[in-house]
Residue, then its C-alpha position, 0 to 999 in steps of 0.5 A: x292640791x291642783x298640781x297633784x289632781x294634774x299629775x293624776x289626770x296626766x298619768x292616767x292619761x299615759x296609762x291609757x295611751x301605753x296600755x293601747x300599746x300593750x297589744x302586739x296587734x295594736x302596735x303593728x297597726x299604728x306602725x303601719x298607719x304611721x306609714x300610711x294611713x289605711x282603711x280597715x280593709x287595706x290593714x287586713x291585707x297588711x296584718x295576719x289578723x281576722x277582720x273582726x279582730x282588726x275593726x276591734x283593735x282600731x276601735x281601741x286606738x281610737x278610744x285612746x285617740x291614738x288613732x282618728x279619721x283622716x276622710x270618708x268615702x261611702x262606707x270606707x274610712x281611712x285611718x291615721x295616727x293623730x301626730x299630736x297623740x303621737x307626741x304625749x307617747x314619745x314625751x312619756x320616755x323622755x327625760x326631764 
């Protein structure tokens, strides 16, 4: 019985990890921060999108812990893709 409430927990957790994938906006942001990790500001340079709609779209990565913070200077915080988070993606579309 506890395999099985394993399973669920690890499916829900790739559900919530690919469902943060879902949105267009949301990938063009982990690829840009696996690039380089990047303040809100410097991906509004980088992504067409409004500011309002970038600081959201983080918000959500971080909620699925896709995303965490890297450092903070004064009111400026660089974001990056937490490698490990990273990984659990990667696992779900391999075989075995």
């Amino acid at each position: 019985m506890g395999r099985n409430l394993k399973t669920i927990d690890q499916e829900s957790r790739q559900d919530l990890l690919l469902r943060a994938l879902a949105s267009g906006t949301r990938r063009r942001i982990v690829r840009h921060l696996m690039q380089r990790p990047s303040t809100v500001a410097e991906l509004c340079h980088e992504i067409p999108e409004h500011t309002k709609t970038i600081y959201f779209e983080v918000g959500v990565l971080h909620r699925a812990q896709l995303v965490r913070n890297r450092a903070k200077t004064g009111r400026h915080v660089i974001h990056e893709v937490d490698p490990d988070v990273w990984a659990e993606v990667r696992a779900i579309f391999e075989p075995g």
